[in-house]
gemmi code that builds the backbone of each chain (N, CA, C; Angstrom):
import gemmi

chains = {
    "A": [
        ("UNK", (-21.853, 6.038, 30.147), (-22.726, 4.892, 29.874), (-22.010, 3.949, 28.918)),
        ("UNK", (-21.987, 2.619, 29.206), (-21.178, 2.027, 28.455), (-21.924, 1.238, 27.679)),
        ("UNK", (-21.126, 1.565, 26.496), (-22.040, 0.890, 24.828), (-22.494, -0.196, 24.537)),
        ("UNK", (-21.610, -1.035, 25.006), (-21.330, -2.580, 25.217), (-20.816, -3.484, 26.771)),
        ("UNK", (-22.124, -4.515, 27.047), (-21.487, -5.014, 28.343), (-21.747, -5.906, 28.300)),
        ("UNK", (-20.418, -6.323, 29.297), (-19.977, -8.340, 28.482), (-19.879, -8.952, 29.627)),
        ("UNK", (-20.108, -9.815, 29.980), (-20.894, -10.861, 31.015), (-19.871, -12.504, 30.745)),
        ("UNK", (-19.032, -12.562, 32.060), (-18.921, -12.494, 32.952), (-17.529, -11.990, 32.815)),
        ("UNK", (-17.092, -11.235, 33.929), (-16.121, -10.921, 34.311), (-14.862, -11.617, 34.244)),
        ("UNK", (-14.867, -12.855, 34.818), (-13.759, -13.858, 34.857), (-14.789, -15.299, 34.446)),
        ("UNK", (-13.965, -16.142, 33.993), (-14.308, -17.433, 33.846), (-13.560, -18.656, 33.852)),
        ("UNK", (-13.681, -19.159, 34.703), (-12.989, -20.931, 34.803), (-13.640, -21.939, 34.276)),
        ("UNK", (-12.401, -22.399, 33.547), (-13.240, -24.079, 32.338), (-12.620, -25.501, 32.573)),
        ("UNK", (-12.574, -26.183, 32.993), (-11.889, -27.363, 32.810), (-11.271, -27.386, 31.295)),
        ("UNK", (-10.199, -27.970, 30.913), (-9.785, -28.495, 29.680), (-10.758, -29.446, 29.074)),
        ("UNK", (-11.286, -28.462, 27.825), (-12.200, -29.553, 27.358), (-13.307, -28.944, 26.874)),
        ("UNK", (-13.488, -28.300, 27.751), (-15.322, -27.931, 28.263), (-15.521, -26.483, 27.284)),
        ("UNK", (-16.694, -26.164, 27.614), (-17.079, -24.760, 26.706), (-17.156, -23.731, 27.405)),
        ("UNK", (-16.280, -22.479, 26.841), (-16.002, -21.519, 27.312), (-17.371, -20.349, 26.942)),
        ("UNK", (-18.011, -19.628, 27.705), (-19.281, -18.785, 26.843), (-19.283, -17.755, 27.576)),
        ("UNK", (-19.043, -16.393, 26.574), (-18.855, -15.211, 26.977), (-19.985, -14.271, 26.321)),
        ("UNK", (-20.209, -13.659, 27.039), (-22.128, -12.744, 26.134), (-21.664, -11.345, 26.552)),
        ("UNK", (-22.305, -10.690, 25.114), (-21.885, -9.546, 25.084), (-23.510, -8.975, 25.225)),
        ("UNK", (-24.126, -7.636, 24.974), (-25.237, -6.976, 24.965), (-25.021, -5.796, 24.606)),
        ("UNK", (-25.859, -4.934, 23.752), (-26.017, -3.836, 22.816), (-26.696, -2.865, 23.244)),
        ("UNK", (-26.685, -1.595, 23.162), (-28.617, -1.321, 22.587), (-28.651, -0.468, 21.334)),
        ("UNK", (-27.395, 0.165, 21.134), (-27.368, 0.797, 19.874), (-27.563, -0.016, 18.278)),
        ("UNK", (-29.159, -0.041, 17.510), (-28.882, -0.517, 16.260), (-28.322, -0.389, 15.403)),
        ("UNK", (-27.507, 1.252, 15.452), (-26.711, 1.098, 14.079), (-25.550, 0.447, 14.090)),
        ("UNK", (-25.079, -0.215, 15.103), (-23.459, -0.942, 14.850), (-23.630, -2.066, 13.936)),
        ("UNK", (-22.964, -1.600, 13.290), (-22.729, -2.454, 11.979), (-21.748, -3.711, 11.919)),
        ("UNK", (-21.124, -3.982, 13.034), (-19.547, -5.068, 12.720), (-19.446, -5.061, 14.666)),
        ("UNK", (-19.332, -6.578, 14.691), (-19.310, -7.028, 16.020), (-17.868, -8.416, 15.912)),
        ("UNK", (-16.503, -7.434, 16.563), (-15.316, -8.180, 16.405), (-15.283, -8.923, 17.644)),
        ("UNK", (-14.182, -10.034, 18.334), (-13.649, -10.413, 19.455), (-12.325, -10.007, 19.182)),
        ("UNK", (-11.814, -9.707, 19.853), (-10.495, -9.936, 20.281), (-9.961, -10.757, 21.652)),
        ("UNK", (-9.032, -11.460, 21.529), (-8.357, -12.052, 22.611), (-6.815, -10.993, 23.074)),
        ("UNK", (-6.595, -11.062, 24.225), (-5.464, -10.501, 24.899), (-4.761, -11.495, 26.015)),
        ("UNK", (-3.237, -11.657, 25.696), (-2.550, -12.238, 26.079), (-1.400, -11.322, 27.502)),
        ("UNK", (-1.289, -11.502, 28.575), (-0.998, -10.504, 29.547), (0.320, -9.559, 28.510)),
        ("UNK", (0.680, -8.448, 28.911), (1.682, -7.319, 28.263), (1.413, -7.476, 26.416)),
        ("UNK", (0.449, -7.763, 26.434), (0.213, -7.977, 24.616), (-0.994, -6.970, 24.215)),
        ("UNK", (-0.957, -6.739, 22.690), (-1.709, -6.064, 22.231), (-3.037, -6.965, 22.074)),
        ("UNK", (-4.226, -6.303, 21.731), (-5.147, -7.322, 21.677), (-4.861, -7.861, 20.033)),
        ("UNK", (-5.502, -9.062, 20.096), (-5.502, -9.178, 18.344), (-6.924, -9.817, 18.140)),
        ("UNK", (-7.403, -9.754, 16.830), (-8.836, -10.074, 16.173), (-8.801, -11.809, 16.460)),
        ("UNK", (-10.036, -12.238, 16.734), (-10.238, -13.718, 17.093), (-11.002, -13.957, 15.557)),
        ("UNK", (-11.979, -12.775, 15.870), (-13.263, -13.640, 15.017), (-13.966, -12.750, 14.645)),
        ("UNK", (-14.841, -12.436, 14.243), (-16.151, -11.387, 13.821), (-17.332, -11.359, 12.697)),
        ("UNK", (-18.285, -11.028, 13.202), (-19.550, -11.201, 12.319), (-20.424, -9.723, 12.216)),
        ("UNK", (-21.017, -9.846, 11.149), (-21.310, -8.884, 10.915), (-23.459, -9.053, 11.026)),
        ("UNK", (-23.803, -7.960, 11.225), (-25.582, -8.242, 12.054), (-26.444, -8.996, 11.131)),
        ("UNK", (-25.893, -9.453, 9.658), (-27.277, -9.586, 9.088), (-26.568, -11.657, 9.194)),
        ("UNK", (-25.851, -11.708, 9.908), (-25.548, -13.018, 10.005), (-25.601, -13.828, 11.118)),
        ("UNK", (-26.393, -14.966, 11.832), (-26.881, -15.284, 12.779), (-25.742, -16.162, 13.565)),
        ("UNK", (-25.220, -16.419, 13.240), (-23.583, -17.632, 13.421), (-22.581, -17.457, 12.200)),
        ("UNK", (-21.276, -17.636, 12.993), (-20.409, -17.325, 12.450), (-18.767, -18.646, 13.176)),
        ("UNK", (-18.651, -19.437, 12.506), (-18.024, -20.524, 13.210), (-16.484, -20.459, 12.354)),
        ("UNK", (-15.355, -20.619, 13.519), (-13.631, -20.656, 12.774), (-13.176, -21.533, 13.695)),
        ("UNK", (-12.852, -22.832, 13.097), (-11.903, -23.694, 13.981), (-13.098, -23.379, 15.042)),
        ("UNK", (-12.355, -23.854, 16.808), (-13.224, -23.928, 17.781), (-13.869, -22.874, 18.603)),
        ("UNK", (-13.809, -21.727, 17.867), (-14.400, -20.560, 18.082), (-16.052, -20.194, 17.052)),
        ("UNK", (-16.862, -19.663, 17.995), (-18.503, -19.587, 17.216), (-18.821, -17.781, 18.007)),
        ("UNK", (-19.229, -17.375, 16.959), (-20.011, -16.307, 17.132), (-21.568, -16.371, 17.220)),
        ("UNK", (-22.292, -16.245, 17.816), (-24.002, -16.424, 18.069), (-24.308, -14.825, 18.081)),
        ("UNK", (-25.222, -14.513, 16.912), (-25.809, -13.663, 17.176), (-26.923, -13.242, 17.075)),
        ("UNK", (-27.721, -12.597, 18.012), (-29.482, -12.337, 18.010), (-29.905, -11.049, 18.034)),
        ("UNK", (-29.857, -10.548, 16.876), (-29.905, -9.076, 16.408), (-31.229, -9.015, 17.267)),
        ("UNK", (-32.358, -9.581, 16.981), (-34.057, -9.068, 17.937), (-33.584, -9.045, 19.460)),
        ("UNK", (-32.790, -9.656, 19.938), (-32.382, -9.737, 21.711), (-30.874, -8.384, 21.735)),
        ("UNK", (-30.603, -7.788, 20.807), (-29.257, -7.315, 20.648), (-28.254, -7.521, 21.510)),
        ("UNK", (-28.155, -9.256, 21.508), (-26.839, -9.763, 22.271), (-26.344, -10.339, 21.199)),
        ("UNK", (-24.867, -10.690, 21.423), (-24.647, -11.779, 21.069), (-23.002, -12.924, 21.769)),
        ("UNK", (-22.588, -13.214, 21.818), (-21.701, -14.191, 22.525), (-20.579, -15.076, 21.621)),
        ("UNK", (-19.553, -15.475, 22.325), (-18.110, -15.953, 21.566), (-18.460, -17.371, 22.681)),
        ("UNK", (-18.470, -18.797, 21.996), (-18.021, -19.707, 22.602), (-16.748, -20.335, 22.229)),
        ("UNK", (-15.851, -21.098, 23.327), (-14.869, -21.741, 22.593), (-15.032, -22.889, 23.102)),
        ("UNK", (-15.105, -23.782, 22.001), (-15.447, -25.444, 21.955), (-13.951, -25.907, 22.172)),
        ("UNK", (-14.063, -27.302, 23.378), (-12.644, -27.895, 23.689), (-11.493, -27.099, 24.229)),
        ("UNK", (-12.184, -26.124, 25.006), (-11.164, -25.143, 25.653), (-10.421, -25.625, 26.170)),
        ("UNK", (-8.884, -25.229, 25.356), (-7.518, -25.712, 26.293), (-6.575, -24.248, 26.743)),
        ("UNK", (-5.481, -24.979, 27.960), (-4.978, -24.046, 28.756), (-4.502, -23.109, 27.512)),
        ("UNK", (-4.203, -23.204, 26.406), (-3.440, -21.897, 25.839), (-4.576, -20.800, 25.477)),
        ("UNK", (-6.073, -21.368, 25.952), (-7.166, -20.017, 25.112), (-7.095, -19.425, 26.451)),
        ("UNK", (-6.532, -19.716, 27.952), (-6.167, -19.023, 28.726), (-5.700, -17.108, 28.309)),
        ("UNK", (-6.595, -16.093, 29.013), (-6.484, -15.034, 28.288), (-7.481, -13.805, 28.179)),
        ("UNK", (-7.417, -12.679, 28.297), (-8.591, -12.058, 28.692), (-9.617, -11.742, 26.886)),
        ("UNK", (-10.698, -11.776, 26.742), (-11.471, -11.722, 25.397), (-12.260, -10.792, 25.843)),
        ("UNK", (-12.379, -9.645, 24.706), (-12.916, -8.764, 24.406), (-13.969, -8.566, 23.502)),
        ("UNK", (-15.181, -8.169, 23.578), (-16.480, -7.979, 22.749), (-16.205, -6.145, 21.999)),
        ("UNK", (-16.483, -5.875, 20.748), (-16.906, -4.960, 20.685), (-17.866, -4.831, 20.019)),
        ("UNK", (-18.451, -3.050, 19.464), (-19.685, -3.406, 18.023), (-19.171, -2.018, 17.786)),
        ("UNK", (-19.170, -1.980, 16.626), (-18.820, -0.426, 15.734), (-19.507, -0.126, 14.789)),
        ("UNK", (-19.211, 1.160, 14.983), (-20.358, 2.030, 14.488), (-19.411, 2.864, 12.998)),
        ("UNK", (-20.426, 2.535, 12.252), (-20.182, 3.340, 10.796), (-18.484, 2.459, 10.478)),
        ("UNK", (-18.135, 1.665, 10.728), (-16.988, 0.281, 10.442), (-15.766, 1.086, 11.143)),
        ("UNK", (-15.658, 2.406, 11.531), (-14.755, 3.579, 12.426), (-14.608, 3.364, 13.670)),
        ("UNK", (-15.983, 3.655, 14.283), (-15.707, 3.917, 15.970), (-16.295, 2.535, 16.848)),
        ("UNK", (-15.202, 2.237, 17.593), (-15.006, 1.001, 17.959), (-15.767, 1.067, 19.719)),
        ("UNK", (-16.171, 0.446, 20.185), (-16.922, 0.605, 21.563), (-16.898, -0.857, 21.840)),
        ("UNK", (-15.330, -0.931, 22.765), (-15.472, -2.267, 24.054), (-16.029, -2.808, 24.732)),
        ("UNK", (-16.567, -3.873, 25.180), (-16.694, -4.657, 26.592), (-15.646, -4.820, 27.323)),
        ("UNK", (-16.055, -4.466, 28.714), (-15.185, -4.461, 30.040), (-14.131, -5.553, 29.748)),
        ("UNK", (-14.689, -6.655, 29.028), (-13.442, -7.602, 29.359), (-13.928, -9.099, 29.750)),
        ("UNK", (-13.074, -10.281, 29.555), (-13.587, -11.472, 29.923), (-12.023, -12.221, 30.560)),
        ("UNK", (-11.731, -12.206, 31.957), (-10.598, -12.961, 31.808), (-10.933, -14.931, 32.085)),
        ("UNK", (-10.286, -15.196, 31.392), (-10.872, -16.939, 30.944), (-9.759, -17.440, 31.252)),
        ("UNK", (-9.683, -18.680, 32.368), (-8.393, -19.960, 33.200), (-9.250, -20.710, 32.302)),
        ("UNK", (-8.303, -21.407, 31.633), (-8.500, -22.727, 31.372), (-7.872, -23.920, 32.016)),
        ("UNK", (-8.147, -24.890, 33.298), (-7.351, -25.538, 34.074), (-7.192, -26.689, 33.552)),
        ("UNK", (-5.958, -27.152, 33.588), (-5.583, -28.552, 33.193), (-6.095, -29.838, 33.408)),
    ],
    "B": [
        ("UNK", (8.366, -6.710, 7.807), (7.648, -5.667, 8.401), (7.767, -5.449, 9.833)),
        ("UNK", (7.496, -4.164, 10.466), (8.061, -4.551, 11.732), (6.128, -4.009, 12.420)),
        ("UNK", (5.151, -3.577, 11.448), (3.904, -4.249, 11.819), (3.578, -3.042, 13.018)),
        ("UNK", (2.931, -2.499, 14.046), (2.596, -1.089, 14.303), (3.558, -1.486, 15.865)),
        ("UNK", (4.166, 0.170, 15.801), (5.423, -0.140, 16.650), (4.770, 1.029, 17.635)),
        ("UNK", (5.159, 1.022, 18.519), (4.737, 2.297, 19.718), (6.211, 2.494, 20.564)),
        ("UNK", (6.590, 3.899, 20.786), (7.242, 4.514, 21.570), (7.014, 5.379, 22.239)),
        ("UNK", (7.159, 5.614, 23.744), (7.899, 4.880, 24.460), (6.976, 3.825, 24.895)),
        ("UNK", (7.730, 2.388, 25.606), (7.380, 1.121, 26.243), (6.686, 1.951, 27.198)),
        ("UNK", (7.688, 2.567, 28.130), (7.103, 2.895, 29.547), (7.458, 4.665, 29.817)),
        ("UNK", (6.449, 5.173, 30.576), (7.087, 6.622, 30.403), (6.506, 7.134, 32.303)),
        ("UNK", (6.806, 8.226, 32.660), (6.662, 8.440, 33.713), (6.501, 10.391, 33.820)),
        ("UNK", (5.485, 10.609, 33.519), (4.911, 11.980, 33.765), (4.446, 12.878, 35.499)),
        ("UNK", (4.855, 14.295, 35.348), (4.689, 14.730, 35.819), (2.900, 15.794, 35.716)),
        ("UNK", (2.475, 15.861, 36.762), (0.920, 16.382, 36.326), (1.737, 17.808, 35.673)),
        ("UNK", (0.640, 18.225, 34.606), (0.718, 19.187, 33.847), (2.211, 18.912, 32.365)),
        ("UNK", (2.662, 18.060, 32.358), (3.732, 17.501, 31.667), (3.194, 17.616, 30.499)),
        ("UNK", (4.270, 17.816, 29.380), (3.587, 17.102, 27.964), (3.869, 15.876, 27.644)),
        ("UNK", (3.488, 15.420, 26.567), (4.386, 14.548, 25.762), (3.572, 14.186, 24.572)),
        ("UNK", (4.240, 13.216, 23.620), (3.973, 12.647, 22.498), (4.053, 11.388, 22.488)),
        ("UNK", (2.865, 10.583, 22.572), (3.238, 8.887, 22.120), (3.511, 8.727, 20.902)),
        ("UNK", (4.294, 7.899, 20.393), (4.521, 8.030, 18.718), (4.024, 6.517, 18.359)),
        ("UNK", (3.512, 6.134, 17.260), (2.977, 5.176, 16.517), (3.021, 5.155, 15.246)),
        ("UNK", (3.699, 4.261, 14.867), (4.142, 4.052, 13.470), (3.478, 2.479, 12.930)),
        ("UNK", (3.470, 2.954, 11.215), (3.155, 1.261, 11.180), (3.540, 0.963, 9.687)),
        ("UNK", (4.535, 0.015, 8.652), (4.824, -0.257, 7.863), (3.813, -0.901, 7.191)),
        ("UNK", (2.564, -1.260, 7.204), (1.763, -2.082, 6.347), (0.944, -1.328, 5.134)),
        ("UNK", (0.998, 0.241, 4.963), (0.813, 0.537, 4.481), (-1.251, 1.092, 4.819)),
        ("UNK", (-1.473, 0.918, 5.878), (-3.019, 1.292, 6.429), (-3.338, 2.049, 6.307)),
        ("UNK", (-4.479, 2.627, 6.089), (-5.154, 4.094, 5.766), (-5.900, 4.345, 7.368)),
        ("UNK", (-6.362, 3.362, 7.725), (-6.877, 3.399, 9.279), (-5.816, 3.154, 10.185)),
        ("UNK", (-6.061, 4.159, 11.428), (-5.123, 4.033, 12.550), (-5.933, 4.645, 13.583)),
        ("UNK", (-5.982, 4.019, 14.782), (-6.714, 4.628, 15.940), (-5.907, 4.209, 16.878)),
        ("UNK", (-6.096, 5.188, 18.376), (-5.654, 5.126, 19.182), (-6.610, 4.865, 20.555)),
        ("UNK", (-6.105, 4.169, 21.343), (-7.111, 3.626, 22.458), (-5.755, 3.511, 23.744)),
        ("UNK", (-6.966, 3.468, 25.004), (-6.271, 3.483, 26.606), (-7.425, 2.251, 27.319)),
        ("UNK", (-6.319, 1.552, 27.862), (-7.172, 0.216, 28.433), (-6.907, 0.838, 29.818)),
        ("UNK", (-7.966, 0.970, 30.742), (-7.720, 1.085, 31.947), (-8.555, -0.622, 32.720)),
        ("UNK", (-8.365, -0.725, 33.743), (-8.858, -2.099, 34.353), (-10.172, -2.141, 34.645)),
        ("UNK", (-11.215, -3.171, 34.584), (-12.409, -3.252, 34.503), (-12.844, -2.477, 33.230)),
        ("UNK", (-12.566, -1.688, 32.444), (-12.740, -0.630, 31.585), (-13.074, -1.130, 29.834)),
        ("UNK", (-12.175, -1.929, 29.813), (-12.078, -2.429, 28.620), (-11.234, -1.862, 27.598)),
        ("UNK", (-10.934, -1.484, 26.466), (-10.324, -0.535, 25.651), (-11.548, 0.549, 25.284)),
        ("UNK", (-11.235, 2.167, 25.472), (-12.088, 2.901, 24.501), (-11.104, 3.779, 23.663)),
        ("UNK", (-11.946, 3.842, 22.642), (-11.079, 4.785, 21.789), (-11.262, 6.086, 21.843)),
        ("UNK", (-9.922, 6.689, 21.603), (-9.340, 7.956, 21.779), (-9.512, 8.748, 21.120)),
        ("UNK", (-8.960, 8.703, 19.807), (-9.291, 9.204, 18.373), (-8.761, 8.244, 17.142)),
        ("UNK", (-9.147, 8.346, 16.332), (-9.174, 7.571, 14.926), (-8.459, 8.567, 14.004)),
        ("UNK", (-7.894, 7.823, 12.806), (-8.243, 8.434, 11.478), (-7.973, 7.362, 10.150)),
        ("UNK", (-9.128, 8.025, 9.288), (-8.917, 6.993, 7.919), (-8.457, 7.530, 6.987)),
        ("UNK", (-6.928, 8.169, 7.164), (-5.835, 8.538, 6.364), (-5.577, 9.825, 6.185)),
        ("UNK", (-4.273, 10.214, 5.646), (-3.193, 11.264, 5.865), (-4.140, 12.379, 5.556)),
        ("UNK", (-4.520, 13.329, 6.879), (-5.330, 14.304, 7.223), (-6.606, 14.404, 7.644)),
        ("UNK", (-6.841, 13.240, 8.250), (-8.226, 12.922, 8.627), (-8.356, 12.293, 9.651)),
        ("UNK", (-8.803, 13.440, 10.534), (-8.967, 12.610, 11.684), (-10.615, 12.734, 12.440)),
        ("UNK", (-10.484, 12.351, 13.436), (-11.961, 12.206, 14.603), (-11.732, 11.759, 15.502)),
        ("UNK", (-12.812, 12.087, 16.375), (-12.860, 11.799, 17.692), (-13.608, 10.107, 18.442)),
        ("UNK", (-12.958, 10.115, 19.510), (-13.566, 8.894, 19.761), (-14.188, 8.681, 20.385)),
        ("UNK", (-14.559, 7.731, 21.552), (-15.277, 7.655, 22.785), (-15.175, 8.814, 24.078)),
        ("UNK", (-13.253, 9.221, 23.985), (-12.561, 9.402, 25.017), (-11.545, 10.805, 24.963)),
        ("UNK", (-12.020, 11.365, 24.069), (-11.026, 12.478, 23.118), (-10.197, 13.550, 23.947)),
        ("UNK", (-11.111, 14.023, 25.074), (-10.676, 15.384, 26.008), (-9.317, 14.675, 26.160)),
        ("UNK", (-8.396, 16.100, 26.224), (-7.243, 15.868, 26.708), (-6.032, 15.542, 25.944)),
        ("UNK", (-6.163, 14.814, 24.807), (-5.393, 14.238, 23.744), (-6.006, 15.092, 22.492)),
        ("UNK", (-4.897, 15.273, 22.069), (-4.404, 15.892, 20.535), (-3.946, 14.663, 19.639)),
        ("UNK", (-4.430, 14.728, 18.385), (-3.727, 13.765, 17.302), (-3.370, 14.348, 16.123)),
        ("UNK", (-2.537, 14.399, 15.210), (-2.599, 14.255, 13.747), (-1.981, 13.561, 13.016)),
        ("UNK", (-2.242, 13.658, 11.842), (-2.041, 12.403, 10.651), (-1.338, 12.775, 9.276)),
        ("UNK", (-0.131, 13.600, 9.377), (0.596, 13.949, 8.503), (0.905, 13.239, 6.783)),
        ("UNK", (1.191, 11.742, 7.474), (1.853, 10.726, 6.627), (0.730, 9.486, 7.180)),
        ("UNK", (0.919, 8.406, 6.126), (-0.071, 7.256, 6.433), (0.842, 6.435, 7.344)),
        ("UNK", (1.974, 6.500, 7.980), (2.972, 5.844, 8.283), (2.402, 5.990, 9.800)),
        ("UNK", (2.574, 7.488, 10.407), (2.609, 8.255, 11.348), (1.514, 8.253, 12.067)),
        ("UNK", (1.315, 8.265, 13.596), (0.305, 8.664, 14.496), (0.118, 9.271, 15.238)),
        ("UNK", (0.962, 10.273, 16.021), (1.160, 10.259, 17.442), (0.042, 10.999, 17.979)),
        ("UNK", (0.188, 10.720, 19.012), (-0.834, 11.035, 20.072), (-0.176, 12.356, 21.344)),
        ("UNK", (-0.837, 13.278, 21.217), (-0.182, 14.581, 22.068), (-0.815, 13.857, 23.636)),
        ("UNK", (-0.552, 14.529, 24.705), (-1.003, 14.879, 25.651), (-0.401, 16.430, 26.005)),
        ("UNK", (-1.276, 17.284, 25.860), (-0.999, 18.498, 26.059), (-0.323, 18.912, 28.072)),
        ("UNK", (-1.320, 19.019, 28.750), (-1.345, 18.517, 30.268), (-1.882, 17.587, 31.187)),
        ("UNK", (-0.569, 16.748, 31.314), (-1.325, 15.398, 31.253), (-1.722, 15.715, 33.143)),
        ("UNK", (-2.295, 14.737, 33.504), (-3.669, 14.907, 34.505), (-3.311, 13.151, 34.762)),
        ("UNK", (-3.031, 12.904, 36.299), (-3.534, 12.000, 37.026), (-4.780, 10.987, 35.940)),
        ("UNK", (-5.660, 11.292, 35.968), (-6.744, 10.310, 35.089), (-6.220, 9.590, 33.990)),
        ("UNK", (-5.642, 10.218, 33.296), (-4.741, 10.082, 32.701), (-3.328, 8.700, 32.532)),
        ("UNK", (-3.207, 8.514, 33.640), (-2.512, 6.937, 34.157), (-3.678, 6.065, 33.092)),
        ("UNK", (-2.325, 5.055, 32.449), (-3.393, 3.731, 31.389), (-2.168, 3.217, 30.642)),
        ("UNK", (-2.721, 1.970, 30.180), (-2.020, 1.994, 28.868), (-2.475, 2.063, 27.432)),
        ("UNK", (-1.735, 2.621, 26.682), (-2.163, 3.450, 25.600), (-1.825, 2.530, 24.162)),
        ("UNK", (-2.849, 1.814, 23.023), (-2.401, 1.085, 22.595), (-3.037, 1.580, 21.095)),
        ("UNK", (-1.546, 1.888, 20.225), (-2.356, 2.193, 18.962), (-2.577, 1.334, 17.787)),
        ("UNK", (-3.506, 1.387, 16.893), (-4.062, 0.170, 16.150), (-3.894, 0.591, 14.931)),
        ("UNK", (-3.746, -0.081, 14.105), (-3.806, -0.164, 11.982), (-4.862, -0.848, 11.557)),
        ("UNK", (-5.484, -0.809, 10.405), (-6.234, -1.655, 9.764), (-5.837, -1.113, 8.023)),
        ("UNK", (-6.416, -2.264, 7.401), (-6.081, -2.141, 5.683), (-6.896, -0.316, 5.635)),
        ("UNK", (-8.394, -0.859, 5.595), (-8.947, 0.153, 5.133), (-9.890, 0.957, 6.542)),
        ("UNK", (-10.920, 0.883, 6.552), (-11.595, 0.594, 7.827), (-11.642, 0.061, 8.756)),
        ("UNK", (-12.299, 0.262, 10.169), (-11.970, -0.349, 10.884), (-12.465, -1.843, 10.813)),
        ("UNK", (-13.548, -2.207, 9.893), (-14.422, -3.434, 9.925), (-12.704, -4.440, 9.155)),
        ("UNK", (-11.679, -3.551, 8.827), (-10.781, -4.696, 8.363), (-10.218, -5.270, 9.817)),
        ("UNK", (-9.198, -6.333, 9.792), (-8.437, -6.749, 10.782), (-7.411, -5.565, 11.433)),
        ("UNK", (-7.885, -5.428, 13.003), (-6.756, -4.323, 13.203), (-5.703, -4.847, 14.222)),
        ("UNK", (-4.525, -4.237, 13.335), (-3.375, -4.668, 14.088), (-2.958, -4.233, 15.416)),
        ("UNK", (-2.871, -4.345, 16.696), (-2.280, -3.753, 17.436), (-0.549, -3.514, 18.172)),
        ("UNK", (-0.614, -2.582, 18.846), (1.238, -2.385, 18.777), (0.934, -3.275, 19.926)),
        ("UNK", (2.168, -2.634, 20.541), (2.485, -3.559, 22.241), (1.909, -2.356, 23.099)),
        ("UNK", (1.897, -1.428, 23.095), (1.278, -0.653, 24.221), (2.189, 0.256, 25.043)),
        ("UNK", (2.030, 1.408, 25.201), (2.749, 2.269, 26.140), (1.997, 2.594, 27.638)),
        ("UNK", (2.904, 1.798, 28.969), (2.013, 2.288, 29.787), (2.973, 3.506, 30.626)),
        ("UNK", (1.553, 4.675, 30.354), (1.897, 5.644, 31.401), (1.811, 5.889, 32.588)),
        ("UNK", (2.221, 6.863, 33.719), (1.871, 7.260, 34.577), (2.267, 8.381, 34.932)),
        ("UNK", (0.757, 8.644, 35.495), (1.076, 10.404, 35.772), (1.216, 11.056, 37.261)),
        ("UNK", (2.187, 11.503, 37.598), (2.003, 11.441, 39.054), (1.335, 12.794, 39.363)),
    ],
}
model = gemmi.Model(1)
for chain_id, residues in chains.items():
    chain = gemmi.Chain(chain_id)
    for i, (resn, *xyz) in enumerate(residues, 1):
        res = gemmi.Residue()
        res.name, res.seqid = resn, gemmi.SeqId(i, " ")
        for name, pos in zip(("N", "CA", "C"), xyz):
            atom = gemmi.Atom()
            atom.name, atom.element = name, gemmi.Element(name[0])
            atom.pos, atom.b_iso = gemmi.Position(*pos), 0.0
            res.add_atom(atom)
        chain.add_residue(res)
    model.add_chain(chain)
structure = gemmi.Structure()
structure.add_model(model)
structure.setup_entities()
């Protein structure tokens, strides 16, 4: 059963436009909800992250939305250009240790 | 710094084979976990630990052995490795916990025939 599931699979954006990736929960105790982005043969690395008692969380053109009562929450990227081209990852962890993925988001950003 | 390094790049197992992934990391981290991305799958984790002799289990544990000698050190056993087993295997650092920024290596992908 998987902990975390992240919606949509793949995504195409025009240059420009807003990229919106949603994650969903059901476990309340996760305490810390990271993104990571992945670049093809690369490790993932940290985008962004918020923690539950905080409703938005904004860096440069990246926003975290989160709705602890709906236990979703979602990564947009404002002015998406070809380099945010790249697959993005949702997780939520438990006790700040054990880490539990979303399937994955691969995101074209077209020119 | 040369920041969390993984050996081998690429490896090529026989079913019932052993081996050792090795993972190292100069930043000085007390956290280090290990994870396998398979496709559609996402990353789950393997086993963890938050420093020299401490370890746990993760999402994904059967099958893999770990320990944590030195804060430097990670490796990851596969006792008999098993077809299912095919992934790539990517191990991570953080300062303290995992809620810090975690670093990841480049990734070892296996296969098990």
């Amino acid at each position: 059963q998987q902990q975390v599931k992240q919606s949509p699979q793949s995504l195409i954006v025009q240059k420009g436009g807003i990229s919106i990736i949603n994650c969903a929960y059901e476990n309340t105790a996760f305490d810390y909800f990271p993104w990571y982005q992945q670049f093809p043969g690369k490790g993932p690395a940290l985008l962004i992250a918020i923690r539950p008692d905080v409703s938005e969380k904004k860096e440069g053109r990246f926003t975290i939305s989160f709705n602890k009562s709906a236990k979703q929450f979602s990564l947009h990227i404002m002015d998406s250009q070809p380099g945010d081209s790249a697959t993005y990852f949702c997780a939520a962890v438990y006790n700040f240790n054990k880490f539990y993925f979303g399937s994955g988001t691969k995101l074209n950003v077209k020119p | 710094n040369a920041g969390v390094t993984q050996t081998p790049k690429f490896q090529v197992l026989k079913t019932g084979q052993s081996m050792t992934l090795q993972c190292a990391q100069d930043m000085n981290h007390e956290y280090m976990s290990w994870y396998r991305q398979d496709p559609g799958m996402g990353l789950r984790l393997i086993h963890y630990s938050v420093g020299a002799g401490i370890t746990d289990q993760g999402e994904v544990p059967n099958g893999y052995n770990v320990s944590r000698s030195t804060t430097e050190d990670f490796p990851l056993r596969l006792l008999s490795a098993a077809p299912s087993q095919t992934s790539v295997y990517f191990c991570a650092s953080s300062y303290s916990s995992g809620a810090g920024e975690q670093f990841f290596g480049p990734g070892t992908r296996l296969t098990v025939l």
